[in-house]
C-alpha positions in Angstrom: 1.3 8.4 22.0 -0.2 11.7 20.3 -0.4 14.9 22.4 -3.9 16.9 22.2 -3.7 21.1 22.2 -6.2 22.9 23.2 -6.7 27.0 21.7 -6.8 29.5 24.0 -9.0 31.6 21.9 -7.9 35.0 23.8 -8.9 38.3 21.8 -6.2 39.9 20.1 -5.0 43.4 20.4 -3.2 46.0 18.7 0.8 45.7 17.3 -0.3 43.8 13.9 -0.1 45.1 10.5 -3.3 43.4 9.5 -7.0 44.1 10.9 -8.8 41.9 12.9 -12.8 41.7 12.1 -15.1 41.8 15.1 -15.1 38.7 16.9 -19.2 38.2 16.4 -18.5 38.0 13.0 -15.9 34.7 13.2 -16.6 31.3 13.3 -15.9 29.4 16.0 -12.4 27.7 16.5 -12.5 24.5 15.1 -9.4 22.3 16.0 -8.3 19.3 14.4 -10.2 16.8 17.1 -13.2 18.7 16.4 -16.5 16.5 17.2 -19.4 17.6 14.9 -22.5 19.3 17.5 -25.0 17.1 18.5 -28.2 17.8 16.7 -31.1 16.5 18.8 -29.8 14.2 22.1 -27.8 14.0 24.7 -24.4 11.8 24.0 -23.4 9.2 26.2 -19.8 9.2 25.8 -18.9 5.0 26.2 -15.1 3.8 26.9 -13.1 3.7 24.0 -10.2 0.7 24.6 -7.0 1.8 22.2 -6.3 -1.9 20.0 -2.8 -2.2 18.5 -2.1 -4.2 15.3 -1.4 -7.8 15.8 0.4 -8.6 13.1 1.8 -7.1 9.8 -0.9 -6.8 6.9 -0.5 -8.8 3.5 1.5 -6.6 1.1 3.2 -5.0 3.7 6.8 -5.9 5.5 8.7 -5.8 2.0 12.4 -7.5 1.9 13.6 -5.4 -0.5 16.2 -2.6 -0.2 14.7 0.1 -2.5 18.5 1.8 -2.3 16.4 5.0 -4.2 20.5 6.4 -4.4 20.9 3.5 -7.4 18.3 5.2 -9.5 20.3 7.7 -10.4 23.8 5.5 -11.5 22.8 4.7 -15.0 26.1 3.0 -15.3 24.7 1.1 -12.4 21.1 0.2 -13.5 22.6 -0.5 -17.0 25.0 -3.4 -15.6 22.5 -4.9 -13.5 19.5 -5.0 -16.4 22.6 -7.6 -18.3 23.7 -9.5 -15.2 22.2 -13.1 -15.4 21.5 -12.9 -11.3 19.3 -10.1 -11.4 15.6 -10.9 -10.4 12.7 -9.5 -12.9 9.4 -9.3 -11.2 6.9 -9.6 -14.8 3.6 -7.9 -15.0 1.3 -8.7 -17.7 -1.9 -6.1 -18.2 -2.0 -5.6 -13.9 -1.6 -9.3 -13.2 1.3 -11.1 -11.8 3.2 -14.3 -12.5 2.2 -17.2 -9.6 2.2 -20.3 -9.5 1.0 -23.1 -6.5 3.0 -24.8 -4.1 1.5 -27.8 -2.1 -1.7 -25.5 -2.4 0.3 -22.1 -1.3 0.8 -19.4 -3.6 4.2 -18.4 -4.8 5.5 -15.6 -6.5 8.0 -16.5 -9.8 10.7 -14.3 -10.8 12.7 -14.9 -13.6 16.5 -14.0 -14.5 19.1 -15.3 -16.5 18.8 -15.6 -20.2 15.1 -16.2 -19.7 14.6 -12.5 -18.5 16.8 -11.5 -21.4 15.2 -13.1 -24.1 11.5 -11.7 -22.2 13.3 -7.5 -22.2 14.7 -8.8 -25.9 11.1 -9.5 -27.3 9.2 -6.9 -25.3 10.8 -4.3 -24.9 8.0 -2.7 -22.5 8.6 -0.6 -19.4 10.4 -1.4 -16.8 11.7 -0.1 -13.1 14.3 -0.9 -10.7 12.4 -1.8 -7.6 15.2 -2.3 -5.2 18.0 -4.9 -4.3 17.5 -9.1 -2.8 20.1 -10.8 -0.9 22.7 -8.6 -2.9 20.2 -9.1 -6.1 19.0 -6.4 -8.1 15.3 -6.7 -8.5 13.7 -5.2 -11.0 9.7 -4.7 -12.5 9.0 -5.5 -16.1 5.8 -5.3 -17.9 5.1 -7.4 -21.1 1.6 -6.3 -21.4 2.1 -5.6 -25.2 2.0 -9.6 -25.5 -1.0 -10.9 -26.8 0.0 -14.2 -24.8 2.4 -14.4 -22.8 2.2 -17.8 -21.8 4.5 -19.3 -25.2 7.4 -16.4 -23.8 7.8 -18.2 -20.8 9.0 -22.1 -19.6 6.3 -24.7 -19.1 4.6 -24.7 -15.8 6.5 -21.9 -14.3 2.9 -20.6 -13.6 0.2 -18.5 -14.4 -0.7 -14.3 -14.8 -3.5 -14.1 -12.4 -5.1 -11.2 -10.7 -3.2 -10.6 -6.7 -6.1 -10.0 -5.2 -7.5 -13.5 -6.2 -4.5 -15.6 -4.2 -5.8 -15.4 -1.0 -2.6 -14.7 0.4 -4.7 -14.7 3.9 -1.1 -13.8 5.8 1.8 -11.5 4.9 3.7 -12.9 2.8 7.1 -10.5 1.5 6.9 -12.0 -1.7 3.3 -10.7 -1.9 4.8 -7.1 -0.8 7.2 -7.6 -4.1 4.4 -8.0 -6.4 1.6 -5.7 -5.1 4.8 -3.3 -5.6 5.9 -3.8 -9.6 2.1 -4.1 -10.4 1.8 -0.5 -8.9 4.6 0.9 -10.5 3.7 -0.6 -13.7 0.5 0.7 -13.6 1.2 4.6 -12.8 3.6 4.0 -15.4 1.5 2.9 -17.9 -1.1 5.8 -17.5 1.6 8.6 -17.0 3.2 8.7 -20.9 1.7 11.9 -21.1 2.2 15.3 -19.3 -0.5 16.2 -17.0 0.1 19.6 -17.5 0.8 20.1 -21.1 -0.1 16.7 -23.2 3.6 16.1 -24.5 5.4 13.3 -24.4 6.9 11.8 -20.8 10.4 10.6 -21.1 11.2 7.6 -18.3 13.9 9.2 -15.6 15.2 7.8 -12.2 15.2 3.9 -13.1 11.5 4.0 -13.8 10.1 6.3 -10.9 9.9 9.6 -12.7 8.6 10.8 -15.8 10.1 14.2 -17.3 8.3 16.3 -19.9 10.3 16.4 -22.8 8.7 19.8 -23.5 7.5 21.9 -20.1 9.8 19.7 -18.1 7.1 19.1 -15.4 8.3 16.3 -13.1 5.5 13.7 -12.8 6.2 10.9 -9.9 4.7 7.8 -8.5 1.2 8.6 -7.6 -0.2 7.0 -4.1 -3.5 8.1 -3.3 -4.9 7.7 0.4 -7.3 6.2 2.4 -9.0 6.0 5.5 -10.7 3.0 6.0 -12.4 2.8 9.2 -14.1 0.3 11.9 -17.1 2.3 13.9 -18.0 1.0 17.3 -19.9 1.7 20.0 -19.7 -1.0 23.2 -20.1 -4.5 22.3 -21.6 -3.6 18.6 -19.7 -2.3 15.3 -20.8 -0.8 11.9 -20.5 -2.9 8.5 -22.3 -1.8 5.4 -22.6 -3.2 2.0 -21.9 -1.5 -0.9 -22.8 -2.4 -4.9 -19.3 -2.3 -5.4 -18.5 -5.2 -3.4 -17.9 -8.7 -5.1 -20.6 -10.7 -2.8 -23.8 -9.5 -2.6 -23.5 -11.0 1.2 -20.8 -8.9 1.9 -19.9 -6.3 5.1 -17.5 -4.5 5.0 -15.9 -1.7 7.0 -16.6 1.6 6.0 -13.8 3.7 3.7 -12.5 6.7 2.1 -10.9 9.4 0.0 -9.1 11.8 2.4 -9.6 15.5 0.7 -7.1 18.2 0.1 -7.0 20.4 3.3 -8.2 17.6 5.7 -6.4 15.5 8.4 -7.3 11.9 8.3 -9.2 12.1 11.8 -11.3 14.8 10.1 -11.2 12.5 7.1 -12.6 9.6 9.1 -15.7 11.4 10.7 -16.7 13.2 7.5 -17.0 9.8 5.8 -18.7 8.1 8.5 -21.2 10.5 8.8 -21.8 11.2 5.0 -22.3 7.2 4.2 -24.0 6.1 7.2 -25.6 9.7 9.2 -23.7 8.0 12.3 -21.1 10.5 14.1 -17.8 10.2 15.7 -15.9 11.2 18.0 -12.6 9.8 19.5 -10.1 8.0 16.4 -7.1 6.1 17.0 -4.7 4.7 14.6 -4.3 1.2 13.6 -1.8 0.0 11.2 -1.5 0.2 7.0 -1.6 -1.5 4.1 -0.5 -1.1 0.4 -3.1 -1.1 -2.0 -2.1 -1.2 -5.1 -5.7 -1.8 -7.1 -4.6 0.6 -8.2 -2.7 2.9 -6.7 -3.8 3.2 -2.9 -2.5 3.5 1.0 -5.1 2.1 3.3 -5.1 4.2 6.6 -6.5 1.6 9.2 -8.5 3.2 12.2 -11.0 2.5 14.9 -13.4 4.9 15.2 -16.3 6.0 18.8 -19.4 6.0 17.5 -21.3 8.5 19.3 -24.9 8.1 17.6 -26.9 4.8 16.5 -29.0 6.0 14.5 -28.3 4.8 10.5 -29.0 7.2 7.3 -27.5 5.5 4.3 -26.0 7.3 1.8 -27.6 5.4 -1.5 -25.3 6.6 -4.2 -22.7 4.7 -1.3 -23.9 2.4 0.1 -27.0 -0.6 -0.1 -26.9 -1.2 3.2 -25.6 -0.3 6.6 -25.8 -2.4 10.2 -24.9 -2.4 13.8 -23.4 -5.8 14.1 -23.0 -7.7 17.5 -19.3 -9.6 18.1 -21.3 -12.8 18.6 -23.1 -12.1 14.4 -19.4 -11.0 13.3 -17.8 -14.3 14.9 -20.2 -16.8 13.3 -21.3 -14.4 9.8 -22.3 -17.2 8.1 -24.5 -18.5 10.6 -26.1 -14.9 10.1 -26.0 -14.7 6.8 -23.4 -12.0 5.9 -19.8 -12.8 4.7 -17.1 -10.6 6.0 -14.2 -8.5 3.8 -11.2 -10.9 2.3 -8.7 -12.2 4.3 -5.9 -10.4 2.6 -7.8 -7.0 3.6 -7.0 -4.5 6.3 -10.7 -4.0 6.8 -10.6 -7.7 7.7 -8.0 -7.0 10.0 -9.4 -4.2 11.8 -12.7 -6.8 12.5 -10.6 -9.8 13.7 -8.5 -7.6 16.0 -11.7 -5.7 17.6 -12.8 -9.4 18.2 -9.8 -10.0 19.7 -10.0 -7.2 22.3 -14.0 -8.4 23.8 
């Protein structure tokens, strides 16, 4: 439930220490649930039904206990990297260790003296990602390998890319990995300050680097994203993008949210700049970890208020109104929609759902 205030807007007199310009010379009020003006027509405003999440998205509902008070026990940390029971999740240059079940991906971690021989040889970075079923779980990436294939037991599996599983429902190991390959990577790319070029040193298990000279603290970097399905009564909007890894593809439309922006605001300023169409009510959906590589996917449903489509070509190929009949049978219409692991997938299925 979110509650909507409404300014009063009442001049102001006298009893401040700061002047107040004459009101013909301010803007007008814009609140955070402001609706862009109409340019040319007349709106009609259709009924906007609120959908919930059905179920959890892949690389969400993690098992782990992150227990961030661990970090900083280095007596702690240092007795679990030698116990033979703790878990090692390995990441080799972004890609994670799976192998196949009876056609089901499964996610391998290693301990023992198989994990000590793998930190012996490597010696790359690692970070404490949280605790198992009283197991200490921790990411380790041996991307300095060349191969890493001759490091590890025969058939125990294969470095592939997570996104090319197909997953296709949340599964908590997936929630594991999608979390050491995101670590790994911000680690990976942060040896260096930001602010002055020195060297990082590694701090808090892994999820801080200090500046050994300006002592700038640099942490885990998640950038966010709104990613948003447009509709308007029985139709919603999908556009294609060069990006995209079928040239059939539509996809849900998505964004950077800006400094000094709310993500409502965030949602309607990217509509309108890839596809001209405006907005106007957004409600919240669900999220999803996106670690490709270093996102949060903020899932909403959006009113479109116009139909009318302008493309943004440096975004976008193309852009549609799609019918729930074309989305339900895609292929028979020649379009493919987002992967199955996606929340933009998951934001079609459940508008399905709900008509």
């Amino acid at each position: 439930m979110w509650l909507r205030i409404k300014s009063v807007g009442d001049d102001v007199t006298g009893g401040y220490p700061w002047s107040i310009p004459n009101r013909e010379n301010i803007a007008p009020f814009v609140g955070p649930w402001h609706v862009p003006r109409q340019r040319t027509q007349t709106v009609e405003r259709p009924k906007v039904t609120l959908i919930l999440a059905s179920r959890p998205n892949v690389y969400s509902s993690s098992p782990l206990d992150r227990i961030a008070t661990r970090r900083e026990e280095p007596e702690w940390i240092a007795e679990k990297l030698k116990d033979p029971e703790t878990l090692f999740v390995p990441v080799w240059r972004s890609k994670n260790l799976i192998r196949s079940t009876e056609g089901q991906p499964e996610a391998v971690y290693i301990s023992g003296s198989m994990a000590h021989t793998l930190r012996m040889q490597e010696d790359g970075p690692w970070a404490f990602l949280g605790v198992l079923d009283d197991r200490a779980v921790f990411a380790l990436d041996i991307s300095a390998t060349e191969d890493p294939v001759p490091l590890l037991p025969e058939n125990l599996g294969s470095f592939v890319d997570l996104r090319s599983v197909g997953w296709g429902v949340p599964r908590p190991e997936a929630s594991v990995l999608a979390h050491a390959r995101g670590l790994m990577h911000w680690r990976q790319r942060h040896k260096f300050c930001a602010t002055c070029g020195n060297p990082n040193e590694v701090k808090s298990s892994g999820h801080m680097m200090l500046c050994t000279v300006c002592k700038t603290q640099h942490f885990p970097r998640t950038d966010p994203a709104v990613i948003m399905l447009v509709h308007r009564g029985d139709r919603a909007l999908l556009g294609h993008s060069t990006r995209f890894p079928k040239a059939t593809m539509y996809s849900t439309l998505a964004g950077f949210v800006e400094p000094g922006e709310t993500l409502e605001e965030a949602v309607r300023r990217e509509v309108l700049e890839e596809s001209g169409v405006q907005v106007g009510d957004v409600h919240y959906h669900s999220s999803q970890p996106w670690p490709f590589p270093g996102n949060i996917m903020l899932g909403f449903y959006a009113e479109g208020l116009t139909e009318e489509i302008t493309i943004d070509t440096e975004e976008l190929v193309d852009a549609k109104w799609f019918s729930r009949d074309q989305m339900r049978n895609s292929k028979d219409h020649g379009f493919d929609l987002p992967r199955a692991d996606s929340i933009a997938r998951r934001l079609i299925e459940d508008w399905l759902a709900h008509g």
